[in-house]
Chimera marker file (.cmm) of the C-alpha trace (Angstrom):
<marker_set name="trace">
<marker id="1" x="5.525" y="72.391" z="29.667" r="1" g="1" b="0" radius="0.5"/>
<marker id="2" x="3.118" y="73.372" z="27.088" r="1" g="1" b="0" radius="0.5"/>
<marker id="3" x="3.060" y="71.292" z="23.570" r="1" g="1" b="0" radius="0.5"/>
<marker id="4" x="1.216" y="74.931" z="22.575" r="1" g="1" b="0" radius="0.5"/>
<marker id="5" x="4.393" y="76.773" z="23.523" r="1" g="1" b="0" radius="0.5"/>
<marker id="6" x="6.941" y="74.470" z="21.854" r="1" g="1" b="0" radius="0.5"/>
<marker id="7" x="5.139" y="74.586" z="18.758" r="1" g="1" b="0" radius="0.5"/>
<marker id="8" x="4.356" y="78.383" z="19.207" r="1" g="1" b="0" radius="0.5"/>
<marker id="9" x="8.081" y="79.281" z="19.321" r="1" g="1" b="0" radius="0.5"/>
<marker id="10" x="9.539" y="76.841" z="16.796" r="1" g="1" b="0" radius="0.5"/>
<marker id="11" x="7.002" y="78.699" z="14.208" r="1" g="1" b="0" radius="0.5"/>
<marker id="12" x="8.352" y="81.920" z="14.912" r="1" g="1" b="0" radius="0.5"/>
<marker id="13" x="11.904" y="81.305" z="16.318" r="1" g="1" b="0" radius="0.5"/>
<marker id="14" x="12.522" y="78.500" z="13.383" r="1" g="1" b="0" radius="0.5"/>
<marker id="15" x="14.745" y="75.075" z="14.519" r="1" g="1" b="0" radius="0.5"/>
<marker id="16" x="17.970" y="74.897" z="12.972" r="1" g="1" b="0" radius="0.5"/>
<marker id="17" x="20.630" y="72.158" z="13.545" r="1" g="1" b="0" radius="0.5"/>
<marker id="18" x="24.072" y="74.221" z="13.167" r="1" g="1" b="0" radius="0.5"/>
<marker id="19" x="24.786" y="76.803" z="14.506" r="1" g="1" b="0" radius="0.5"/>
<marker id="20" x="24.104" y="80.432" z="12.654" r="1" g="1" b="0" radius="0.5"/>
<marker id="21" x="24.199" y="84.201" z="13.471" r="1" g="1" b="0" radius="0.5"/>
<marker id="22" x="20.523" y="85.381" z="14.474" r="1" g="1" b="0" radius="0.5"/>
<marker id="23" x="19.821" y="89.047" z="13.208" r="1" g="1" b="0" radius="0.5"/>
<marker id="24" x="21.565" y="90.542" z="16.076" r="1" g="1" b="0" radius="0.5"/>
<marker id="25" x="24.511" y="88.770" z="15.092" r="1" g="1" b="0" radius="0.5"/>
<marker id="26" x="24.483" y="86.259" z="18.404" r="1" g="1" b="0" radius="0.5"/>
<marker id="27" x="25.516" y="82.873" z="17.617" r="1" g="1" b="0" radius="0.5"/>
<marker id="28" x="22.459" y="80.552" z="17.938" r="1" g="1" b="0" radius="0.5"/>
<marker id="29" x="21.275" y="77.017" z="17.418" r="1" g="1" b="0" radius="0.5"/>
<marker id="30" x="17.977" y="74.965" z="17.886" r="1" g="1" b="0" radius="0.5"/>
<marker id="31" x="14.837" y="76.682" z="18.739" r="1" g="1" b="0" radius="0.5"/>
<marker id="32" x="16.713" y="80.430" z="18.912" r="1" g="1" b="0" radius="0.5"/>
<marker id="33" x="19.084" y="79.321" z="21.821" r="1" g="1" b="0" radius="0.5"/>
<marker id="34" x="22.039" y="82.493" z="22.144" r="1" g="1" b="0" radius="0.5"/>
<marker id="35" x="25.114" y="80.763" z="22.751" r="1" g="1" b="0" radius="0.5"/>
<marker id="36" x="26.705" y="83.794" z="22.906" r="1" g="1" b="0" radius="0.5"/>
<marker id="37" x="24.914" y="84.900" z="26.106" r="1" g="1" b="0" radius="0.5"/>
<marker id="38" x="23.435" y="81.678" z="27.532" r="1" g="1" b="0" radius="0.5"/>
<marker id="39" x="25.567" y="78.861" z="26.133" r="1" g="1" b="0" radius="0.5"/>
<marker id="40" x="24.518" y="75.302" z="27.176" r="1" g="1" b="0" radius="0.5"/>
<marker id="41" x="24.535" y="73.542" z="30.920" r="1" g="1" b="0" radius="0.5"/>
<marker id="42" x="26.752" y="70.896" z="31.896" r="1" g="1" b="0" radius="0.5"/>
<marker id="43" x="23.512" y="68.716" z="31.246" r="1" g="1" b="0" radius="0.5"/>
<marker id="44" x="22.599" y="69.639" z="27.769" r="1" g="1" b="0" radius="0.5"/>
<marker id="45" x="26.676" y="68.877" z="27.178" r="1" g="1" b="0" radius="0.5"/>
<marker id="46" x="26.317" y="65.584" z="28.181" r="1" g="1" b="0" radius="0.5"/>
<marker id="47" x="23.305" y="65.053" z="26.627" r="1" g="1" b="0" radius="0.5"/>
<marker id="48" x="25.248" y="65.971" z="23.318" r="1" g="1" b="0" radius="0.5"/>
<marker id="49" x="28.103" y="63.964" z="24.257" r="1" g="1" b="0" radius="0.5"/>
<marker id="50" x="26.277" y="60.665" z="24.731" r="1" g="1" b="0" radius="0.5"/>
<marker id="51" x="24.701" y="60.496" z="21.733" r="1" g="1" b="0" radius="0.5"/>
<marker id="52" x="27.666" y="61.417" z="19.979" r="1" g="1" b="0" radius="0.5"/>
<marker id="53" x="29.498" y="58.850" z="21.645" r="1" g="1" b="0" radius="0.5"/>
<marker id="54" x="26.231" y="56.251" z="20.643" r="1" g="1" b="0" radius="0.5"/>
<marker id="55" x="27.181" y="57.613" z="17.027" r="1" g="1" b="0" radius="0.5"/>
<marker id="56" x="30.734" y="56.766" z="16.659" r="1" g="1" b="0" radius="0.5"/>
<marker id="57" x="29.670" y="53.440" z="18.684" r="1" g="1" b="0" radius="0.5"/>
<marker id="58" x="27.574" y="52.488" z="15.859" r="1" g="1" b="0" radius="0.5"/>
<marker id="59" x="30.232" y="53.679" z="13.071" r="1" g="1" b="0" radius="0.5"/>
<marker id="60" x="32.947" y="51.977" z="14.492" r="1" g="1" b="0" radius="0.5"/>
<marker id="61" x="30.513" y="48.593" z="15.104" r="1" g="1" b="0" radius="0.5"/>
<marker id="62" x="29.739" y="48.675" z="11.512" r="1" g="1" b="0" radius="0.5"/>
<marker id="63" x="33.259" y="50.106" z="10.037" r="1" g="1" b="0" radius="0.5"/>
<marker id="64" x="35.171" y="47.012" z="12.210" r="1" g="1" b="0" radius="0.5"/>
<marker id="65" x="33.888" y="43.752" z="12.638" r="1" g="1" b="0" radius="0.5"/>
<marker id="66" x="36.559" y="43.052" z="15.105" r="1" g="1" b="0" radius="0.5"/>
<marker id="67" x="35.650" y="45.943" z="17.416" r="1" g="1" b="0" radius="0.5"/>
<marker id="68" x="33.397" y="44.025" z="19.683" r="1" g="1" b="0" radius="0.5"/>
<marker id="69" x="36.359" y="41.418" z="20.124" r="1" g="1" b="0" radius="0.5"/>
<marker id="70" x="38.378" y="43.989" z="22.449" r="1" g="1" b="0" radius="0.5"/>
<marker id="71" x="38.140" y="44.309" z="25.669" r="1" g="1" b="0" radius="0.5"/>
<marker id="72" x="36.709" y="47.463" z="27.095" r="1" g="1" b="0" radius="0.5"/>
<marker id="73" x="39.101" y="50.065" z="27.729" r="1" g="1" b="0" radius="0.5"/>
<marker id="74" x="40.704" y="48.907" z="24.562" r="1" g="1" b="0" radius="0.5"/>
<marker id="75" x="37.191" y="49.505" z="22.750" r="1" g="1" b="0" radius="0.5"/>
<marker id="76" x="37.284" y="52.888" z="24.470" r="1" g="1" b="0" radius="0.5"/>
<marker id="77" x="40.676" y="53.785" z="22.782" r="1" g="1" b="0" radius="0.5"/>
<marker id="78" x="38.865" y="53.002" z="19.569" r="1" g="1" b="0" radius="0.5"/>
<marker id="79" x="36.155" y="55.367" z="20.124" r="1" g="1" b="0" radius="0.5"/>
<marker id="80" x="38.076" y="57.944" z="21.893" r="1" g="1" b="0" radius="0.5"/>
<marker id="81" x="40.306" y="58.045" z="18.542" r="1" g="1" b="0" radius="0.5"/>
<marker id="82" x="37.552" y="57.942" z="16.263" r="1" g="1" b="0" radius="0.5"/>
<marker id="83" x="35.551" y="60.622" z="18.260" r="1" g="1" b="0" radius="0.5"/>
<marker id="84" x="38.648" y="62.742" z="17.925" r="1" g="1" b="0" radius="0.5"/>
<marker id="85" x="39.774" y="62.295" z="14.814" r="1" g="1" b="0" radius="0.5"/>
<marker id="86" x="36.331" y="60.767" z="12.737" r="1" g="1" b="0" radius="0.5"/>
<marker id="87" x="36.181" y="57.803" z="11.544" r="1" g="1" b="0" radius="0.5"/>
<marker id="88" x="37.620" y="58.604" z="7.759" r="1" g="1" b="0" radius="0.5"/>
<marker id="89" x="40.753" y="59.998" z="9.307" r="1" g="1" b="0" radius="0.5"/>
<marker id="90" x="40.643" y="56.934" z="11.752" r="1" g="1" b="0" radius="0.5"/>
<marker id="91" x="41.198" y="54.691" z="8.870" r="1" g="1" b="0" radius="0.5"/>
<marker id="92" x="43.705" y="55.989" z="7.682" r="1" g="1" b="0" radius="0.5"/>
<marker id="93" x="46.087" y="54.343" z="10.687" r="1" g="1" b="0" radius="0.5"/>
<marker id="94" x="46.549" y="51.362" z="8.993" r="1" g="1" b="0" radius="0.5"/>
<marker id="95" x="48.946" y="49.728" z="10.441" r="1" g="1" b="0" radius="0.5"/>
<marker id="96" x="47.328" y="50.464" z="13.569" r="1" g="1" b="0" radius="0.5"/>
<marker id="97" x="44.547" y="49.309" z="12.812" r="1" g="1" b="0" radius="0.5"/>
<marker id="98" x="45.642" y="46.203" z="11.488" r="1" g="1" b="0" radius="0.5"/>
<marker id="99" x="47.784" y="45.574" z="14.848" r="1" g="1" b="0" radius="0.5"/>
<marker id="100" x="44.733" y="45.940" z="16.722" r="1" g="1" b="0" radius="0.5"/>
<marker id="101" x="42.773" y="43.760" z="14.159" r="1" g="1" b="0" radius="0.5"/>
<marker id="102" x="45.762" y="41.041" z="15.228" r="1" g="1" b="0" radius="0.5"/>
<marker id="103" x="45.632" y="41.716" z="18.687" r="1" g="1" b="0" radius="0.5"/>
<marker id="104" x="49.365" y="43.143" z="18.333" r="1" g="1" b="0" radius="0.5"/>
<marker id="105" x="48.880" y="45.366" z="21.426" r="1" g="1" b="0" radius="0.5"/>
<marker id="106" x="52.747" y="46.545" z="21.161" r="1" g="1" b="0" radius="0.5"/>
<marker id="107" x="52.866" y="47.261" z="18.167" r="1" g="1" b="0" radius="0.5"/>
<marker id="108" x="49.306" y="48.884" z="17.929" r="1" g="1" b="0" radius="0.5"/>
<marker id="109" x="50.655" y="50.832" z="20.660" r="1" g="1" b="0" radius="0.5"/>
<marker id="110" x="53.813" y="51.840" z="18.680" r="1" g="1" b="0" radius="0.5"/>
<marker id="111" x="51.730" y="52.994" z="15.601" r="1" g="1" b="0" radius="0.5"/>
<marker id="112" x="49.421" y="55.083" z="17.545" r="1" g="1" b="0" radius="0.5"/>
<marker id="113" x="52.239" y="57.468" z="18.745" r="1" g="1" b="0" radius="0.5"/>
<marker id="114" x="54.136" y="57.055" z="15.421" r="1" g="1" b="0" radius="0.5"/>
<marker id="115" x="51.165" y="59.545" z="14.009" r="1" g="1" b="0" radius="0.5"/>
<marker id="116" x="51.069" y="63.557" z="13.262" r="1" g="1" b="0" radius="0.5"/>
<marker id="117" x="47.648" y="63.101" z="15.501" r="1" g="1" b="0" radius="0.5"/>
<marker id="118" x="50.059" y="61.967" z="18.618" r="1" g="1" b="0" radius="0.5"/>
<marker id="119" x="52.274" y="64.938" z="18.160" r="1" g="1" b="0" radius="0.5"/>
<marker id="120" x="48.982" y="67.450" z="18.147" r="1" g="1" b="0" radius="0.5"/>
<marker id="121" x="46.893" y="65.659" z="20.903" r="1" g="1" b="0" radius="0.5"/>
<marker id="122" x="50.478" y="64.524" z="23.053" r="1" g="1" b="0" radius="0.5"/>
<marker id="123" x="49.393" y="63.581" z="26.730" r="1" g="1" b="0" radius="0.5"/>
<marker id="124" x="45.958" y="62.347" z="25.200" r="1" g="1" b="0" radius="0.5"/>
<marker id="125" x="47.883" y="60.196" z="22.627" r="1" g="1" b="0" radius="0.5"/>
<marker id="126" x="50.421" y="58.987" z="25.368" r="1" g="1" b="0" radius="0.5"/>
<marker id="127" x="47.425" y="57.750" z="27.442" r="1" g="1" b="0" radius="0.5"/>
<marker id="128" x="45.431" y="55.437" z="24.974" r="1" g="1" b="0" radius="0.5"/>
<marker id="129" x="48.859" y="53.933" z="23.878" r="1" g="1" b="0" radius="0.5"/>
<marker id="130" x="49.642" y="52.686" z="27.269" r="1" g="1" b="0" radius="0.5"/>
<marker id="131" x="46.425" y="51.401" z="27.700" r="1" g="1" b="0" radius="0.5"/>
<marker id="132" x="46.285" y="49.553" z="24.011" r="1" g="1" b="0" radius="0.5"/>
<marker id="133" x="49.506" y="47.895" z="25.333" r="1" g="1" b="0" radius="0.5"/>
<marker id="134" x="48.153" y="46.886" z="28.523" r="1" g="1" b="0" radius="0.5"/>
<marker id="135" x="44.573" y="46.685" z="28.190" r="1" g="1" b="0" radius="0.5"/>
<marker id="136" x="44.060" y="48.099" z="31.557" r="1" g="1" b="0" radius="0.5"/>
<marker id="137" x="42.624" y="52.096" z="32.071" r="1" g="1" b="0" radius="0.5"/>
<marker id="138" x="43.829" y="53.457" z="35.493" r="1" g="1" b="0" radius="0.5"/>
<marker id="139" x="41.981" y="56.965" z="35.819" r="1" g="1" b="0" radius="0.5"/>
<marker id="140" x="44.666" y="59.376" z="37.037" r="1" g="1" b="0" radius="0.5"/>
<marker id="141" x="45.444" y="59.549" z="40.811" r="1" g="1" b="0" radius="0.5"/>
<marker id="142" x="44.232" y="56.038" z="40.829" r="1" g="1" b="0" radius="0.5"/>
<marker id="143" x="47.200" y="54.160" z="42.778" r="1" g="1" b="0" radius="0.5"/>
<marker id="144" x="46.254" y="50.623" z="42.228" r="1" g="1" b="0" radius="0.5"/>
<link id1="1" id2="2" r="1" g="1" b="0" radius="0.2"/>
<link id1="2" id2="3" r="1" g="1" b="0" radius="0.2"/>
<link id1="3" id2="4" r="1" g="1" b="0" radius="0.2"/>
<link id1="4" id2="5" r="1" g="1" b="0" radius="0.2"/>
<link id1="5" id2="6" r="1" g="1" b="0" radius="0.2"/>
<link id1="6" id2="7" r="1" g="1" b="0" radius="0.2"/>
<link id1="7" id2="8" r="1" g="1" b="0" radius="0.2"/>
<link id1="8" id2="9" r="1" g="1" b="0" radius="0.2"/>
<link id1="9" id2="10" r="1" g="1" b="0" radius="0.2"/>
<link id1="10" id2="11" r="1" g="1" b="0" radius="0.2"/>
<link id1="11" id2="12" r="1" g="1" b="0" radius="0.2"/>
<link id1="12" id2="13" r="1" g="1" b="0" radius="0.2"/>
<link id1="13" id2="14" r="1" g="1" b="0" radius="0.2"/>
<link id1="14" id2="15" r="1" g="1" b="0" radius="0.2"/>
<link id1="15" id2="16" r="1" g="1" b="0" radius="0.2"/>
<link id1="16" id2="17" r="1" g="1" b="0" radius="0.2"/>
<link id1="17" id2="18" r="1" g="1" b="0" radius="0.2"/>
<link id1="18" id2="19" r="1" g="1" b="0" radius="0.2"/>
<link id1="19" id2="20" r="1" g="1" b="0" radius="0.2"/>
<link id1="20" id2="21" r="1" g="1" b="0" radius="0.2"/>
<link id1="21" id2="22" r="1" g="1" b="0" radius="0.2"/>
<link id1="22" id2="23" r="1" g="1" b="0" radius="0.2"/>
<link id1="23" id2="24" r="1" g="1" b="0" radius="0.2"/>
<link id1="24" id2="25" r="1" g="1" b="0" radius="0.2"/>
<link id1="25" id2="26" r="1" g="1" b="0" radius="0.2"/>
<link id1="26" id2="27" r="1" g="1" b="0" radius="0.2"/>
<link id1="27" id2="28" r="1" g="1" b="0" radius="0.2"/>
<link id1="28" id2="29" r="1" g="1" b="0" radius="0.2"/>
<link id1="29" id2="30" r="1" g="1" b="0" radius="0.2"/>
<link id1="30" id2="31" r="1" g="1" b="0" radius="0.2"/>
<link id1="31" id2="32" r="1" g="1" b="0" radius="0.2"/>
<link id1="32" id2="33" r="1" g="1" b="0" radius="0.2"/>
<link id1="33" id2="34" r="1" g="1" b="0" radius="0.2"/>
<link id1="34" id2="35" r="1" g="1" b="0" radius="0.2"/>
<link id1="35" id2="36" r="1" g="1" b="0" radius="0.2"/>
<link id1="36" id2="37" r="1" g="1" b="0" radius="0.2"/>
<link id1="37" id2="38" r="1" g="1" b="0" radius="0.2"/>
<link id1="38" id2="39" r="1" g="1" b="0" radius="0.2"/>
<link id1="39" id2="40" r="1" g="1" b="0" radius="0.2"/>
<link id1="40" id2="41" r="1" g="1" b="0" radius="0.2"/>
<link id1="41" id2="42" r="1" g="1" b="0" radius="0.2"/>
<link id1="42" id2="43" r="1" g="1" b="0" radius="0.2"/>
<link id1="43" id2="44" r="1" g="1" b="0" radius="0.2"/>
<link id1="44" id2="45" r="1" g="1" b="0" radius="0.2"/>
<link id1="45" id2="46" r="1" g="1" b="0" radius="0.2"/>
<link id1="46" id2="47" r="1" g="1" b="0" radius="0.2"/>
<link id1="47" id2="48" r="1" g="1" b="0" radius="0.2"/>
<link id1="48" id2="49" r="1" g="1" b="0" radius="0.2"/>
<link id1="49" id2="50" r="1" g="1" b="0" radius="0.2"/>
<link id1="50" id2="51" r="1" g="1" b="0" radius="0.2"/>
<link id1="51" id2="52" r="1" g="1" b="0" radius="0.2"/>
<link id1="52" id2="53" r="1" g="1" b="0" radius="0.2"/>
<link id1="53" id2="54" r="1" g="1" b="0" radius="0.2"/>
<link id1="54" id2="55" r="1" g="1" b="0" radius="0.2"/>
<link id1="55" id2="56" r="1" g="1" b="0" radius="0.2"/>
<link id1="56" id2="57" r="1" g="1" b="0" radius="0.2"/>
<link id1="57" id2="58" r="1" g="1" b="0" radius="0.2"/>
<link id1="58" id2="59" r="1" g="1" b="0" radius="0.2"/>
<link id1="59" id2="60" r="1" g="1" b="0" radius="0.2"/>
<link id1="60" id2="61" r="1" g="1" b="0" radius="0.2"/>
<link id1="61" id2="62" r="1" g="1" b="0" radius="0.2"/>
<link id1="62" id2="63" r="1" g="1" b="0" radius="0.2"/>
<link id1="63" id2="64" r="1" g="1" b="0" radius="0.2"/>
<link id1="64" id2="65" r="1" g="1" b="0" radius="0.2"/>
<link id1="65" id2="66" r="1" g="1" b="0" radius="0.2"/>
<link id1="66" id2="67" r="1" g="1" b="0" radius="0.2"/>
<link id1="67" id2="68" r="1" g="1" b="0" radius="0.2"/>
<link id1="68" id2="69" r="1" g="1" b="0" radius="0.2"/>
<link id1="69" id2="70" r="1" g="1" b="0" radius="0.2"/>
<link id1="70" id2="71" r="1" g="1" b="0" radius="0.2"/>
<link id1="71" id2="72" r="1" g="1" b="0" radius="0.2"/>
<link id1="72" id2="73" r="1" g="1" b="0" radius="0.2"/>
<link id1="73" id2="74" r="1" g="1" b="0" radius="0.2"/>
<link id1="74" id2="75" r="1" g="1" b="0" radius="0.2"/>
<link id1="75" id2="76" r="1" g="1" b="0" radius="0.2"/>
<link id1="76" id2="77" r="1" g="1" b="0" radius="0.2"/>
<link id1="77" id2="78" r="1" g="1" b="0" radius="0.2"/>
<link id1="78" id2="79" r="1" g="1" b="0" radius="0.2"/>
<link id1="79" id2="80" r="1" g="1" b="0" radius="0.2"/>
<link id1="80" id2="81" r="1" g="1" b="0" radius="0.2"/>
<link id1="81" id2="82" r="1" g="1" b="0" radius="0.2"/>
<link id1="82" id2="83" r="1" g="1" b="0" radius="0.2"/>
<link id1="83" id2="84" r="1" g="1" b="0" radius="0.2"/>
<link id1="84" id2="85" r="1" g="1" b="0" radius="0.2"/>
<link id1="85" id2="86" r="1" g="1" b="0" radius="0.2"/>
<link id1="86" id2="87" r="1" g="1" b="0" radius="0.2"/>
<link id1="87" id2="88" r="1" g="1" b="0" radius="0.2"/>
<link id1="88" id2="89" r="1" g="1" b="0" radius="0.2"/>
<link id1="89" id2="90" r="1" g="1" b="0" radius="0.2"/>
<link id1="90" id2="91" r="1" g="1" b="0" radius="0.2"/>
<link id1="91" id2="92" r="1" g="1" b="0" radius="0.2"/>
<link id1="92" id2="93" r="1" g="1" b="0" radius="0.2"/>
<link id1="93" id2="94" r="1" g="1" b="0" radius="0.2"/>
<link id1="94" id2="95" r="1" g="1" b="0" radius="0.2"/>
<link id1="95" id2="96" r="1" g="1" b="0" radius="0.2"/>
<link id1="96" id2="97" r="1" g="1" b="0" radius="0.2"/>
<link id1="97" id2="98" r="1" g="1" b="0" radius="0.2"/>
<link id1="98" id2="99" r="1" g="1" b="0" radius="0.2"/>
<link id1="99" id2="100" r="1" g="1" b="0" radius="0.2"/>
<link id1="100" id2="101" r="1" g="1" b="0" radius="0.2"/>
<link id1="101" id2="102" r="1" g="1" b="0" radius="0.2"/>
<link id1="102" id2="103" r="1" g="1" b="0" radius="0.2"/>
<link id1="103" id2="104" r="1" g="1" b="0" radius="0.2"/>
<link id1="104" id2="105" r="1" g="1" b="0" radius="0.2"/>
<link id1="105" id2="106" r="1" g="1" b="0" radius="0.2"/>
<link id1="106" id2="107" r="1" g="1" b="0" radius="0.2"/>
<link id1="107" id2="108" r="1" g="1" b="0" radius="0.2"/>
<link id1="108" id2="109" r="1" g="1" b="0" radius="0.2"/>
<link id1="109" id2="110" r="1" g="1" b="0" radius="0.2"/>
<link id1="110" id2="111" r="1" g="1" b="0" radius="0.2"/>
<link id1="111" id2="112" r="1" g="1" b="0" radius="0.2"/>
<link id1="112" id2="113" r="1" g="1" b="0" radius="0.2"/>
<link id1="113" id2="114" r="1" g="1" b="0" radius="0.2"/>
<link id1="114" id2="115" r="1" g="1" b="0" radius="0.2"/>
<link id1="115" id2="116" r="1" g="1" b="0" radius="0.2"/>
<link id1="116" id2="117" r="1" g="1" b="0" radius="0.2"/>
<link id1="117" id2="118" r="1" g="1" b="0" radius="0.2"/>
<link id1="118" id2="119" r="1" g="1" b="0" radius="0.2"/>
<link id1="119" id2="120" r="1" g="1" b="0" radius="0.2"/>
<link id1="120" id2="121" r="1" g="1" b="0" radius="0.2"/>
<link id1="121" id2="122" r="1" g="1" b="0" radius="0.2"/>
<link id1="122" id2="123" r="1" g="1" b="0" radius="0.2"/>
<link id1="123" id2="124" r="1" g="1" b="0" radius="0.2"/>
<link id1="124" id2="125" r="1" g="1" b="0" radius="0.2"/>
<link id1="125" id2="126" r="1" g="1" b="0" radius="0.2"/>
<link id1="126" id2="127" r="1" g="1" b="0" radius="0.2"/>
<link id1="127" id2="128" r="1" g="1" b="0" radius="0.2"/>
<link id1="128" id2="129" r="1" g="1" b="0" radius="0.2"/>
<link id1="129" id2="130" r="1" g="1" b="0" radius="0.2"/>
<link id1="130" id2="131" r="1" g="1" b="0" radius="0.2"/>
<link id1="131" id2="132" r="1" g="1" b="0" radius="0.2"/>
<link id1="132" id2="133" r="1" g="1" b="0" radius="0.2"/>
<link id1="133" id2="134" r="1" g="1" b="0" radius="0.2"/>
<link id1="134" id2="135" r="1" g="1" b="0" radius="0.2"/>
<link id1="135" id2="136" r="1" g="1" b="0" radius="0.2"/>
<link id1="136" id2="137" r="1" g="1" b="0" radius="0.2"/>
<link id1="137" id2="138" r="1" g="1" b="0" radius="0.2"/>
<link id1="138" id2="139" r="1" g="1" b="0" radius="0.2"/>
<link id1="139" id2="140" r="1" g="1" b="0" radius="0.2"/>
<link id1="140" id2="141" r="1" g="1" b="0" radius="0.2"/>
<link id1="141" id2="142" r="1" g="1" b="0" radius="0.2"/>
<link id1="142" id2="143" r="1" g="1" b="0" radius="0.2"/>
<link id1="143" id2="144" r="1" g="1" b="0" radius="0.2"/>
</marker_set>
């Protein structure tokens, strides 16, 4: 691909970050991208989704000292949570938080579904709290 054309079309299509209505009224982001009419491909998604999930890595790293303590599926509660919620509304489950910080899987379990967030994201909640408790992930329709 042409540097030429890149720079050709981000002069006259403009690059914007968030999303905004073009003057047709299509909802469009980056370099005049229609996500009305195109959207994005399963590729671009996951692009998006790993460096948000390199994002709340690095927030949670920095926010909690004791993250990198955990063992990984608990690790990937955190971030699932924090990716969910953000990490200001994360902090604001104390008590879970604390449990976790004192390896108090039951009760850091407990807390987690003791939440208004477990009652919105149900199944989702139910999931991580088993696997706080046990510190074991078992991807559905995995038997063992």
């Amino acid at each position: 691909m042409s540097i030429k054309i890149r720079e050709m079309l981000i002069r006259h299509e403009g690059l914007r970050r968030k999303p905004y209505r073009d003057t047709v009224g299509k909802l469009t982001i980056g370099v005049g991208r229609n996500l009305d009419d195109v959207g994005i491909s399963r590729e671009e998604a996951l692009v998006l989704l790993n460096n948000d999930i390199a994002k709340v890595r690095r927030d949670v790293k920095r926010a909690f000292p004791w993250f990198e303590s955990l063992n990984t599926d608990r690790r990937n509660v955190v971030l699932n949570m924090v990716f969910n919620l953000g990490l200001s509304r994360f902090r604001g489950f104390k008590k879970t938080i604390a449990a976790i910080k004192e390896k108090r899987w039951e009760d850091a379990a407990k807390e987690m579904l003791d939440s208004k967030w477990a009652k919105q994201v149900k199944g989702r909640a139910q999931e991580l709290s088993k696997i706080m408790r046990t510190g074991t992930y078992k991807p559905p329709g995995h038997n063992t």
